[in-house]
Every structure is written in structure tokens, then in C-alpha cells.
C-alpha positions in Angstrom: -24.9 7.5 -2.4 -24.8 4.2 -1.0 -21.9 1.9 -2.4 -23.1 -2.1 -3.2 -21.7 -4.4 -0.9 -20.0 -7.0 -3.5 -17.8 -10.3 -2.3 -15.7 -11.4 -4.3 -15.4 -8.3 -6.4 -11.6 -8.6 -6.1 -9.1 -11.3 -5.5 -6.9 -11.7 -2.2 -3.6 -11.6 -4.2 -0.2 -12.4 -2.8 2.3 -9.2 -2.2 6.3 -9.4 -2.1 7.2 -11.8 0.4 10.1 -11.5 2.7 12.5 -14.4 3.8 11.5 -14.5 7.9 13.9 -17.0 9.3 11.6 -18.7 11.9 10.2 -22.0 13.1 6.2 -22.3 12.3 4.2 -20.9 14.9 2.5 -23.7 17.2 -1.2 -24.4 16.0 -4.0 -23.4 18.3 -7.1 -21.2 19.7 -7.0 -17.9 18.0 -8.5 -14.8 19.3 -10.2 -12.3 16.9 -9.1 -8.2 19.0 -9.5 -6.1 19.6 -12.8 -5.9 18.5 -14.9 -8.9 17.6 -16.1 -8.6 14.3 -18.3 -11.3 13.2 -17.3 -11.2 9.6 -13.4 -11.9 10.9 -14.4 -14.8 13.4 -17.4 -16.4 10.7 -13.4 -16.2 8.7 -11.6 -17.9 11.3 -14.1 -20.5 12.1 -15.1 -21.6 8.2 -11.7 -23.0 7.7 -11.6 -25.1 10.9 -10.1 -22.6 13.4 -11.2 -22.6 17.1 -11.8 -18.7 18.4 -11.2 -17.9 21.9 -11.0 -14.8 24.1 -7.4 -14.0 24.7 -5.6 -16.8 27.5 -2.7 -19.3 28.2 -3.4 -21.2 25.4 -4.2 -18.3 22.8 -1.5 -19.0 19.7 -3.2 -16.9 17.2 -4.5 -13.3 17.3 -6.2 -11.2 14.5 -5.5 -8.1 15.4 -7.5 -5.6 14.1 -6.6 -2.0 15.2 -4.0 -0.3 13.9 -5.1 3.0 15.9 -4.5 0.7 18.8 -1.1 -0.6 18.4 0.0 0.1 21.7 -2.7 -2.1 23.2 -1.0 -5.0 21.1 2.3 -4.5 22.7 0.9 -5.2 26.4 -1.4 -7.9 24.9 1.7 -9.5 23.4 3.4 -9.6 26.9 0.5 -10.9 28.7 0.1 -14.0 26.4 3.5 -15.0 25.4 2.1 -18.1 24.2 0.8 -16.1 21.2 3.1 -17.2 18.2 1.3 -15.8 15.2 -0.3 -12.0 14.5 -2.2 -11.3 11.5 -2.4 -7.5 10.7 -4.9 -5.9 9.1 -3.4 -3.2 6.9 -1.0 -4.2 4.0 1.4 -1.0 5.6 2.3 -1.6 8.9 4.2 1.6 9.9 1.6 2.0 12.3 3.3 -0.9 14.4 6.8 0.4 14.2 6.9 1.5 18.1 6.1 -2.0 18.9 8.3 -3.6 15.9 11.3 -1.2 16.9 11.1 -3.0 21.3 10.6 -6.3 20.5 13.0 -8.7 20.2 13.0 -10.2 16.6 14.0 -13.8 17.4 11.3 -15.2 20.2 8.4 -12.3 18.9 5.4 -14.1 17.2 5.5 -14.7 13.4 3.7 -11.3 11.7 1.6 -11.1 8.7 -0.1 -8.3 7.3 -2.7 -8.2 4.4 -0.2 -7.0 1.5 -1.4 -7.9 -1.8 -5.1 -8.4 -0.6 -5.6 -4.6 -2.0 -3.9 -4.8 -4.8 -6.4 -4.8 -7.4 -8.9 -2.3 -6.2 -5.6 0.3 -4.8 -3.5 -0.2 -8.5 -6.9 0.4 -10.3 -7.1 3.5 -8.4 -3.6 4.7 -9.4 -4.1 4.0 -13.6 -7.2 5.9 -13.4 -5.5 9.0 -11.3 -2.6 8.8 -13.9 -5.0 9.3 -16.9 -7.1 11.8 -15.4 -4.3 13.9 -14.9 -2.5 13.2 -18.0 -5.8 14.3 -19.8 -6.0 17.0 -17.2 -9.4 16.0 -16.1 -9.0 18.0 -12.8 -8.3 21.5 -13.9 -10.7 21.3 -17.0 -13.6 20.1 -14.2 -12.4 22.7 -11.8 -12.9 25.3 -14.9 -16.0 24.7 -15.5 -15.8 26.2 -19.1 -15.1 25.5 -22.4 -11.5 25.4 -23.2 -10.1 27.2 -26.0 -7.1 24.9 -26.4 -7.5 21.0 -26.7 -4.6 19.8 -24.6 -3.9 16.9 -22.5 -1.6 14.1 -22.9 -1.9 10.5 -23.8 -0.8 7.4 -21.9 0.4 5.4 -24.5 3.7 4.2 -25.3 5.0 5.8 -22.3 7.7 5.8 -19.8 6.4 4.1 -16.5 8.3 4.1 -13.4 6.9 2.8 -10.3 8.4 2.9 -6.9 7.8 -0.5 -4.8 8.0 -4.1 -5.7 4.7 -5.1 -4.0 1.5 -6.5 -4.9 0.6 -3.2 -6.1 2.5 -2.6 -8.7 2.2 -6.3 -10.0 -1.2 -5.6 -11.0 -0.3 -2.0 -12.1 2.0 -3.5 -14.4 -1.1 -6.0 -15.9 -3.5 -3.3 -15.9 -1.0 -1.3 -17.9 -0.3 -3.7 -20.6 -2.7 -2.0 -22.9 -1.1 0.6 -23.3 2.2 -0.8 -24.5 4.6 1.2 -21.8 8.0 0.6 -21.0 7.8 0.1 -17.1 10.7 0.4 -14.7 10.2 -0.8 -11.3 12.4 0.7 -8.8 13.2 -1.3 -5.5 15.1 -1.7 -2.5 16.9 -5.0 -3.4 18.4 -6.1 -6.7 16.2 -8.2 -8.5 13.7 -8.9 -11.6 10.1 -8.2 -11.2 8.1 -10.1 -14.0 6.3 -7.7 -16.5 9.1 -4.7 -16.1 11.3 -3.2 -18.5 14.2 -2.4 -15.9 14.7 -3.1 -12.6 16.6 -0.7 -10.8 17.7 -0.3 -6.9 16.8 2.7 -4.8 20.4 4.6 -5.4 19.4 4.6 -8.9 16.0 6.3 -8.9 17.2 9.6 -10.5 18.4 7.7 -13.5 15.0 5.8 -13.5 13.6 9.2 -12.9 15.2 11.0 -15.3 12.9 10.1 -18.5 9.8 9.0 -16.7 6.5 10.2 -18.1 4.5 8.5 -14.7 6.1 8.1 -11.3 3.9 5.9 -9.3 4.5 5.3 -5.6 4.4 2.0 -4.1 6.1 1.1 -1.7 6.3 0.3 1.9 6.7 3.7 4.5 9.9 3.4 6.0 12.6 5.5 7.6 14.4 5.2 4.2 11.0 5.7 1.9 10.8 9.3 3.6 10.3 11.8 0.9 12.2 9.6 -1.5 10.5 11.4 -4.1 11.3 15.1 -2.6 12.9 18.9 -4.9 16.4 16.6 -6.2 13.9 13.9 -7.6 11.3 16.1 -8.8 14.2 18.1 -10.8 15.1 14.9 -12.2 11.9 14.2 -13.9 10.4 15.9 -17.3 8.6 19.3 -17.2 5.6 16.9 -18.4 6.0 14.1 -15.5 3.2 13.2 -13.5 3.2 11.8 -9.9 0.7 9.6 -8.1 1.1 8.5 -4.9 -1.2 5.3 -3.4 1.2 3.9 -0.6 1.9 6.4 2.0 2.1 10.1 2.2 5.6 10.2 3.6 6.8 9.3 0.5 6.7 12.3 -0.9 7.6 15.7 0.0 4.5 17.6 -0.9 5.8 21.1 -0.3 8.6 20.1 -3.3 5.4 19.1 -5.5 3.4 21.6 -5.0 6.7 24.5 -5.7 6.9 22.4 -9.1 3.5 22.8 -9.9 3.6 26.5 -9.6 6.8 26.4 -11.7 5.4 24.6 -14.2 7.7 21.8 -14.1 5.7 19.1 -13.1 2.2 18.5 -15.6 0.3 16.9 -12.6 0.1 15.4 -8.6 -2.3 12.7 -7.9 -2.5 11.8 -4.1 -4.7 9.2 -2.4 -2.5 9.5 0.3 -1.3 12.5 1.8 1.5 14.0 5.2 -0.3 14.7 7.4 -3.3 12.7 7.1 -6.0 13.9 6.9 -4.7 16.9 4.5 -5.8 19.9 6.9 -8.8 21.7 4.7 -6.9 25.1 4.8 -4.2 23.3 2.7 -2.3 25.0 -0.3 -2.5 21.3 -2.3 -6.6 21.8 -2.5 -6.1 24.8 -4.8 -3.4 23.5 -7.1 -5.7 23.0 -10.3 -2.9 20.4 -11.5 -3.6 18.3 -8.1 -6.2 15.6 -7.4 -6.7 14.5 -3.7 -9.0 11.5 -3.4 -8.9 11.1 0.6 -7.1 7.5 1.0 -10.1 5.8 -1.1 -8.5 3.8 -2.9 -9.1 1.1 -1.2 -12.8 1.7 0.4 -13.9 -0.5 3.7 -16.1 -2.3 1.9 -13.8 -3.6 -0.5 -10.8 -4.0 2.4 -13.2 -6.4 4.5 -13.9 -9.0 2.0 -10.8 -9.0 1.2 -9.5 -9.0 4.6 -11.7 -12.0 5.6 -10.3 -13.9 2.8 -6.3 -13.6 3.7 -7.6 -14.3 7.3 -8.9 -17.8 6.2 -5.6 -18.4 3.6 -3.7 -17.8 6.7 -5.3 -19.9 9.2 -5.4 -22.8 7.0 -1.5 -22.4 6.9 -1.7 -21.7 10.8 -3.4 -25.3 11.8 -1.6 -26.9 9.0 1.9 -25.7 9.8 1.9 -24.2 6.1 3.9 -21.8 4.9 1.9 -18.5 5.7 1.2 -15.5 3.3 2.0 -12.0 3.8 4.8 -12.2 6.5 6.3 -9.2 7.9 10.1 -8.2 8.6 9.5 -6.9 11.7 13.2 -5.7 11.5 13.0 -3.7 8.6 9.2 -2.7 9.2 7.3 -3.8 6.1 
């Protein structure tokens, strides 16, 4: 089946924003690499930028690739006049080689494209939490009629999501409806409009500990690793359901899927998985408690609209001298 093709489906919205204490980048020709897509130059080039192949006086690059990160490293060094990157990926763990050698201080200003998925990626995550919690998987993978009407409803209840992004500010507006009391769990101190609670990382078991949905959402870091993993998962309710749309690191699948088979976790939802792709011999396909949707939350034709339209907010701050949206902390690597 052939999906529609439809700009401006979804918006390009703003994701947390990080304090990067740096002059703005110097204005200039931008190259589009390293690929030229005509959809990202037609981007550059409708809000007045100037695209050029890569040179002395390149100061922009749209980097495209995150399978070819290294490439950007010696691209970097060859064109040190290059003083803003925009990824394309709202993660950017796939850059952390180059983010870990660089020196933070002179590097070029980094943006990524958090927030530009938000809506289509927090969409996906409400409708893998109420197919579990109404246990559309297992009932589908039955293919009978049941003799017991179960399942579980979504309102009223105990939300906690991991992450402070973009994502889970439209999770928490989608979920309005269904009048739940919402914790947000972060790695700084700090309100996030629309939660319940806010609560830092060395809290999460207490968050944990009466949640009815954990959803993860935040950034894959060293410290993110499996920061849902057995201790966490023991924290929860027998009836707790887990769905992961950031990064499959963030959860220790193994620890899941032993809870499943316990019967102390109701369901797993994962659009993302470790490793990816989820190896097809994998014990998480037959878990009937377990939906794997295959990282599409966020589909390339939905990503590229959106894409296009954070390139053109970001070179109209680039030639301005604006303030630019999405940057990266290159030191702590989201």
C-alpha cells in the first residue's frame, strides 16, 4: 500500500532547548551533504540562503547522513570555516564519536531536528499505549473469540513519561482527554507545563512505583542506558505498561520480556528496539503481550516535510544572526 505524500500534515514544533554558550555562527554559503536532495536545497534557497558545494567560504552545512557520521568529522576539518551544522535526526547518538573528539569551544554551533517529530512520534506512543492496555495484540494474535472480556482503560490514569522533549509535550496535549495525572521524569530539576510532577532521574522508582503507563522519551545517552531495566520494572504495578518511542537502549529488553513471562508487567510496546533491527529469530516477536512496530513512528515521508521546514526556520536564524532552534550540547550528547 502506497502512503499519501501530505505537507504540512504536522507542524515543525520546538523540542527542549539547551543553554549553548556561544557566539552566533558567521552568515554565509551553505552546503546541502552529503547527498543533495532537492527537497533540502529548494529549503535552503526559499528563505534567501545561497547553496554551495563544500569550500573556504562554506559557513553552513546540512548534513544529512547519520550512517555517515564519520565522513562529517573529516569534512569538519577540511572546512574549518564551517560554523553551523544542522542534523537531521532529533537523536543524535549517532554523532557521539565525533561529539566525544571535538573540542566544544571553537566546534561549529549544532542543531538537530528535535521537536520536528513530535506530533506524528507522540501520536504513535498514545495509540501503542491503548492497544496494549485493551490488549489489542494478543486478542489479534488469537484469532478467536475470547471467553473473557478483559482489557484495561486509559482513563484517569497514572502517566509517567521519561524525557522532557518535544515529545512528551505533545503526549501530554494529546493525553488531556483522558484526564491522567502525568509525571514527567527528567534529568534536571524543573517544571514542564501540563505535568502533575516533575521529578529528576534519581527519583524514577518513586515516579515508577504507581505508574499505570511508562513512556520513554528521552534522549540515548550513556546515562539513559537501560534506565528502565529488572530494579525499575519491579518497581512498577503487575498491570504497568511500557512503551518505548526514543531509543532502544533505553530499556533492557531481556528484563521486559522475563516480566512478561512472569506476569508482572500487562504489556511492552516498542517502536524502537537494541539491537536495531530486532534480529527476526528474536524471543520479543512471540511475547503475545508485545507489539514491535519497526521504528515507524515517524515514517520518511512525514520526517522530510518536516525536516525541510526546521531547515528553513534555521537558516532564516543563520543569515539573520537569530537565535537558532534545536541546538545541541555537544558535551552532553543530546
Amino acid at each position: 500500500m502506497i502512503s499519501p505524500d501530505r505537507p504540512g500534515q504536522h507542524r515543525d514544533l520546538p523540542g527542549s532547548e539547551v543553554v549553548v554558550d556561544r557566539a552566533a555562527p558567521m552568515s554565509g554559503p551553505i552546503a546541502v551533504e552529503p547527498m543533495q536532495t532537492e527537497l533540502f536545497v529548494d529549503a535552503v534557497r526559499a528563505v534567501g540562503g545561497t547553496v554551495e558545494p563544500l569550500g573556504p567560504t562554506t559557513r553552513g552545512l546540512i548534513w544529512l547522513s547519520e550512517k555517515r557520521a564519520s565522513e562529517l568529522a573529516t569534512v569538519l576539518a577540511e572546512n574549518p570555516a564551517i560554523g553551523w551544522v544542522q542534523l537531521p535526526w532529533a537523536g543524535v547518538d549517532g554523532f557521539a564519536d565525533l561529539f566525544s573528539a571535538i573540542d566544544h569551544d571553537t566546534a561549529p554551533v549544532f542543531t538537530s531536528a528535535k521537536g520536528s517529530y513530535a506530533e506524528p512520534v507522540a501520536e504513535h506512543a498514545l495509540m501503542l499505549a491503548l492497544s496494549l492496555a485493551r490488549e489489542i495484540p494478543r486478542k489479534a494474535r488469537d484469532a478467536v473469540w475470547q471467553v473473557e472480556r478483559t482489557g484495561l482503560s486509559m482513563y484517569g490514569n497514572n502517566i509517567v513519561i521519561v524525557g522532557a522533549g518535544g515529545i512528551t509535550t505533545e503526549l501530554i496535549r494529546l493525553l488531556q482527554p483522558f484526564r491522567p495525572v502525568i509525571t514527567v521524569v527528567r534529568r534536571r530539576p524543573g517544571n514542564v507545563p501540563g505535568a502533575h510532577l516533575t521529578m529528576t532521574s534519581d527519583r524514577i522508582a518513586e515516579a515508577l512505583s504507581t505508574a499505570d503507563v511508562v513512556i520513554l522519551a528521552a534522549a540515548a545517552t550513556a546515562e539513559t542506558r537501560h534506565i528502565i531495566g529488572a530494579d525499575e520494572i519491579a518497581a512498577m504495578p503487575d498491570h504497568a505498561i511500557i512503551v518505548n518511542i526514543a531509543r532502544g537502549s533505553l530499556l533492557d529488553a531481556d528484563a521486559a520480556r522475563a516480566a512478561l513471562r512472569a506476569g508482572t508487567l500487562w504489556g511492552v510496546g516498542l517502536d524502537v528496539t537494541d539491537p536495531e533491527p530486532l534480529p527476526a529469530d528474536h524471543p520479543l516477536w512471540n511475547e503475545p503481550n508485545c507489539v514491535i512496530t519497526s521504528h515507524s513512528a515517524d515514517t520518511p515521508l512525514m520526517t522530510k516535510h518536516l525536516l525541510a521546514e526546521r531547515i528553513k526556520t534555521n537558516v532564516t536564524a543563520f543569515l539573520a544572526g537569530g537565535d537558532l532552534v534545536g541546538l545541541v550540547d555537544t558535551r552532553d550528547g543530546y
